[in-house]
N, C-alpha and C positions, 0 to 999 in steps of 0.2 A: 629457668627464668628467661622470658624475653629480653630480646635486643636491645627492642626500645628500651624495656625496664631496668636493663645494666649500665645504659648509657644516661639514662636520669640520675639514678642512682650514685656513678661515676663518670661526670661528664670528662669527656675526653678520651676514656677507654673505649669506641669505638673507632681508635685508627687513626683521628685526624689529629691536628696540630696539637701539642702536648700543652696543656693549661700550667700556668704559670704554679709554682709551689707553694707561694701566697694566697693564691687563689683559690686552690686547693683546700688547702689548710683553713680558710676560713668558712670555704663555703660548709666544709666538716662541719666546724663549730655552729655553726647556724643553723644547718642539718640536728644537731645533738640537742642546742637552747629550742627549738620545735619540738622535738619530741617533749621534751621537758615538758615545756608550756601548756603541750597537748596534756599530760598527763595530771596537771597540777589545776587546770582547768574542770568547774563543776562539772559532778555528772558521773557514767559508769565509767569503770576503766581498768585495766588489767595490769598489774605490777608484774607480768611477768612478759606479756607483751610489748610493753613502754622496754624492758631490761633486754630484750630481744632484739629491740630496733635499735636501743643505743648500742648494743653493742658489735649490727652491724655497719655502725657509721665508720669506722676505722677500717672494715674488712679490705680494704682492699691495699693491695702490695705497694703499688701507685703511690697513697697517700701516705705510707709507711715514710718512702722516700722523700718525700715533700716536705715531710716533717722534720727529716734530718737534714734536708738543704736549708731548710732554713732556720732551725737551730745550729747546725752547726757549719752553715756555708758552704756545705757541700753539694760538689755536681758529679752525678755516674753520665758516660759517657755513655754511647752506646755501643754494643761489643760486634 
């Protein structure tokens, strides 16, 4: 996968200033309600493609973390 494509994908995994956990965390969700929308919307479509892309909205380590910061207020430092 391309550069560009990782950093659309996961803004902020290309290095620069770390996006806020909030931000994170919703742009996921808004990322996930699109794929929805795309799929529920008339016309052809693949349930198994739509099930491939949700489930790579999570993929990444990043958002894992974002998740528990803001569930549960926590911040990793960096080592």
């Amino acid at each position: 996968m391309e550069l560009a494509t990782l950093t659309s994908v996961f803004p902020g995994s290309e290095g620069s200033k770390r996006m806020k956990p909030e931000k994170q965390v919703t742009d996921a969700v808004e990322k996930a309600q699109a794929i929805s929308a795309d799929y529920l919307h008339p016309g052809s479509r693949d349930c198994n493609v739509t099930v491939k892309k949700l489930l790579n909205v999570p993929g990444s380590c990043s958002l894992t973390k974002a998740v528990d910061e803001v569930k549960y207020g926590r911040t990793e430092t960096a080592a």
